[in-house]
DORO-736159 format. One record per residue (C-alpha): residue in three letters; x, y, z. Coordinates in steps of 0.2 Angstrom, whole numbers, plus 5000, padded with zeros to 4 digits. Example, Ala and Ser with C-alpha at 12.3 -4.5 7.8 and 13.67 -1.06 7.14 Angstrom:
2
resn Ala | px 5062 | py 4978 | pz 5039
resn Ser | px 5068 | py 4995 | pz 5036
***
This chain:
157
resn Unk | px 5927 | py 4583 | pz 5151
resn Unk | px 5929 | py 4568 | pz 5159
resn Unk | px 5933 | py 4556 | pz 5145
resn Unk | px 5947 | py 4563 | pz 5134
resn Unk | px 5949 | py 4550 | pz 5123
resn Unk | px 5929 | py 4555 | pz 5117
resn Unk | px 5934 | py 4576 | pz 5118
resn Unk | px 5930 | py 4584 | pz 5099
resn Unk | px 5942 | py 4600 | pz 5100
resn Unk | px 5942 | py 4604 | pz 5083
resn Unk | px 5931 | py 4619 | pz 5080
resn Unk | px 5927 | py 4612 | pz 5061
resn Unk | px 5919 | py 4597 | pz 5069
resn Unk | px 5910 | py 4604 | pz 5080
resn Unk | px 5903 | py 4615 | pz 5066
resn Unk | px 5901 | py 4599 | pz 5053
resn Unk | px 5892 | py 4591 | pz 5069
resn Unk | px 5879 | py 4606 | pz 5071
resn Unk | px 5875 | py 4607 | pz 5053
resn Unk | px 5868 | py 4590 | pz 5054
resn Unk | px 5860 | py 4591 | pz 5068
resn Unk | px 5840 | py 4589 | pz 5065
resn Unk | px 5836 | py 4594 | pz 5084
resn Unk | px 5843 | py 4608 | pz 5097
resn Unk | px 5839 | py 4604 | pz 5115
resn Unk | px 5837 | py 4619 | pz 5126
resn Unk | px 5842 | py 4616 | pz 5145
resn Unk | px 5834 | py 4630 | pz 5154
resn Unk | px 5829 | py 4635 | pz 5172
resn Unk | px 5818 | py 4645 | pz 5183
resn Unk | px 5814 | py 4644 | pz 5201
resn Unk | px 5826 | py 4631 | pz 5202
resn Unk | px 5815 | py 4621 | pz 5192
resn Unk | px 5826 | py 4613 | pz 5176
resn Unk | px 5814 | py 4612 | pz 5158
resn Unk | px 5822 | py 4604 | pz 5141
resn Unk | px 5813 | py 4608 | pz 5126
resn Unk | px 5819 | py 4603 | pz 5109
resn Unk | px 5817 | py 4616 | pz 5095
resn Unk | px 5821 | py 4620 | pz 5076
resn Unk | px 5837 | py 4631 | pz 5074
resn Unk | px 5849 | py 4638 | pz 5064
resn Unk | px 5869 | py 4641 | pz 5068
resn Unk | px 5877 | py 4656 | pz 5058
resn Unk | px 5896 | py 4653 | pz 5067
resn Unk | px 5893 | py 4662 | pz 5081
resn Unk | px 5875 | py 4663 | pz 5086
resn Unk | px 5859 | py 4649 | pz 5087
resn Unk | px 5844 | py 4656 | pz 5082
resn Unk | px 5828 | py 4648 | pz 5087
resn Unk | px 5809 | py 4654 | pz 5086
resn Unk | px 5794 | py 4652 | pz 5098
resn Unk | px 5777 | py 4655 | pz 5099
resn Unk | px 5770 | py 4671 | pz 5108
resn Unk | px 5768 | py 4663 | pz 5123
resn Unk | px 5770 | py 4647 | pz 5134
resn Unk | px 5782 | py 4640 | pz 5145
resn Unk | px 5795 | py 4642 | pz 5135
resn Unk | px 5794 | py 4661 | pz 5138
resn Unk | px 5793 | py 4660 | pz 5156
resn Unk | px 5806 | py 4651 | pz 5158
resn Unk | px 5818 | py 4663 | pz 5148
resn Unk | px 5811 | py 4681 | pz 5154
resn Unk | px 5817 | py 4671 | pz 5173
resn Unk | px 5834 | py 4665 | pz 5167
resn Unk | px 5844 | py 4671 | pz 5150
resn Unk | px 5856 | py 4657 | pz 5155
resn Unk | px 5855 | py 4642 | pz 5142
resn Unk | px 5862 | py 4625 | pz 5141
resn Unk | px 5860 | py 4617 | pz 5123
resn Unk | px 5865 | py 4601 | pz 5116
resn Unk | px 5866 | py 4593 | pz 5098
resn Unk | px 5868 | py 4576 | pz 5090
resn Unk | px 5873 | py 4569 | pz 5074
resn Unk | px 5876 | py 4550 | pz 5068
resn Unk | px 5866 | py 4541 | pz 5085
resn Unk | px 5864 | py 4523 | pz 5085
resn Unk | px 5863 | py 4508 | pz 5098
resn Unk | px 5878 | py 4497 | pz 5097
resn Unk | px 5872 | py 4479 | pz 5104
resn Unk | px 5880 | py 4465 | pz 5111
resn Unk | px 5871 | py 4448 | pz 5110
resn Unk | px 5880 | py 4441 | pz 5125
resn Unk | px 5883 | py 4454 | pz 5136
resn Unk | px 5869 | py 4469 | pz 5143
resn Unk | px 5881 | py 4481 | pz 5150
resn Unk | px 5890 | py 4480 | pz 5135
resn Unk | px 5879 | py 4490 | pz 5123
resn Unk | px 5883 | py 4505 | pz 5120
resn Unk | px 5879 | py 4521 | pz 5108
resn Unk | px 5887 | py 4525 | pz 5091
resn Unk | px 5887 | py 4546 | pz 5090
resn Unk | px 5892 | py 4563 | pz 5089
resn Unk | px 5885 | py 4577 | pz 5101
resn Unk | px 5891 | py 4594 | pz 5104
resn Unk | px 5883 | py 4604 | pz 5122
resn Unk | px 5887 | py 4620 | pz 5125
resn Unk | px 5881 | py 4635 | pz 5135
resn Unk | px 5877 | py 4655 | pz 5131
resn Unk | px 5866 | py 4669 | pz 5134
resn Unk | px 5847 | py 4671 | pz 5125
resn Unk | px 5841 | py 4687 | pz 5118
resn Unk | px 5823 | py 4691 | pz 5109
resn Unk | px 5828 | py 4698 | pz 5091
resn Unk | px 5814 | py 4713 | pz 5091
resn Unk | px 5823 | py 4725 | pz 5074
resn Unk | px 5813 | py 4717 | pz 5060
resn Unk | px 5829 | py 4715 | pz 5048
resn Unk | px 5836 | py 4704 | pz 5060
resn Unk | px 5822 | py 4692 | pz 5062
resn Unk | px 5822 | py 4689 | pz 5043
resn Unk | px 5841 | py 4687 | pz 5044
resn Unk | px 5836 | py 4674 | pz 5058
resn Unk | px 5822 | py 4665 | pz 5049
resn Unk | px 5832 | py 4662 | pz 5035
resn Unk | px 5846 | py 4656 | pz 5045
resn Unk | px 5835 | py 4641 | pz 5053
resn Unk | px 5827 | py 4638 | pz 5037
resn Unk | px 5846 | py 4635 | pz 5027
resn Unk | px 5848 | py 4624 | pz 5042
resn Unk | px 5834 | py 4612 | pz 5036
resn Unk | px 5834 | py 4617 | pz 5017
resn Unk | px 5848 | py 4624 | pz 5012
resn Unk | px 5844 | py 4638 | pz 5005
resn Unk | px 5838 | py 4657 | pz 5006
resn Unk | px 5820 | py 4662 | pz 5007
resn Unk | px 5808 | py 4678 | pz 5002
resn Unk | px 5803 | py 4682 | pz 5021
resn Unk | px 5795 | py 4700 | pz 5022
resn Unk | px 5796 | py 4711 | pz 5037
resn Unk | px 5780 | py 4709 | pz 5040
resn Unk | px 5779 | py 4690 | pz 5040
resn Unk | px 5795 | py 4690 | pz 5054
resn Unk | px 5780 | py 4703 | pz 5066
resn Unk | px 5770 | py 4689 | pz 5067
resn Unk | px 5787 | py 4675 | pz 5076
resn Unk | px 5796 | py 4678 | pz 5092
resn Unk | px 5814 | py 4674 | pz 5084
resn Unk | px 5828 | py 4674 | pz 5099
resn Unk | px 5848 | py 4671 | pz 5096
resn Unk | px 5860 | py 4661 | pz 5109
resn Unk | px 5877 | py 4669 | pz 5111
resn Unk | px 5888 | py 4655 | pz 5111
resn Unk | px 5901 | py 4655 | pz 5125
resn Unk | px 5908 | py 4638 | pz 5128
resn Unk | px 5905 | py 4622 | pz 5118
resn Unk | px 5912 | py 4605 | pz 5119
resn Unk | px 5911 | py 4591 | pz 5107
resn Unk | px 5910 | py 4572 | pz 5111
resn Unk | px 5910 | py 4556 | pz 5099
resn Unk | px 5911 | py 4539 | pz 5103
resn Unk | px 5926 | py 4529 | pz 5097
resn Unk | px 5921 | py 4521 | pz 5082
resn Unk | px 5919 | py 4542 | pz 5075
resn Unk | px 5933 | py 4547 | pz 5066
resn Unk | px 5926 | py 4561 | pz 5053
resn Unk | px 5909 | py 4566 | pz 5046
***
């Protein structure tokens, strides 16, 4: 990273920073051809979990390439300057990272996954049946780097 004096390296923060987080990005890419989509997840520790419909672009774009950039933020705001332009500036946390995607197909799993997207947003456990998960395409990203960045004014969450 570029910026040290911005570099999150505490794990917990990172983690604090995720839970927050309303939105994942996915950075993905076939034919050379870069696509960002923003999706719903959860984050158990070590895996994202995320959902899709049966088709789109989405699909095509991960049966070309398991390869995955994603990127999180917590806390963003503009910070302005009345007198200068180039001195605004942005107030915020993020977290990128990179992994591998795999389609969760053993039904167990899926409801293990659905409920770990759904504490995300409500914090708490829900009754899915197997037969419920059938109907969503529910995929996990094995995390295998990640990176945290705030600005200066950030100290803690």
């Amino acid at each position: 990273m570029r910026r040290k004096d911005k570099e999150i390296q505490d794990r917990d923060l990172i983690e604090q920073i995720m839970a927050k987080a309303q939105v994942c990005r996915l950075g993905l890419c076939k034919d050379n051809e870069p696509y960002v989509v923003p999706v719903s997840f959860g984050y158990d520790g070590s895996f994202i979990y995320f959902h899709t419909a049966r088709e789109g672009m989405k699909l095509d774009y991960l049966a070309a390439n398991n390869r995955v950039c994603f990127e999180l933020e917590h806390d963003v705001r503009v910070v302005a300057d009345p007198e200068e332009a180039c001195q605004w500036s942005f107030s915020f946390y993020s977290v990128i990272g990179f992994g591998t995607v795999e389609e969760i197909i053993d039904p167990s799993r899926k409801v293990h996954a659905l409920n770990q997207i759904m504490r995300h947003y409500s914090g708490r456990e829900w009754d899915f049946s197997e037969r419920s998960a059938e109907k969503t395409r529910l995929w996990r990203i094995s995390v295998e780097r990640i990176t945290g960045k705030r600005s200066k004014d950030k100290i803690a969450i």
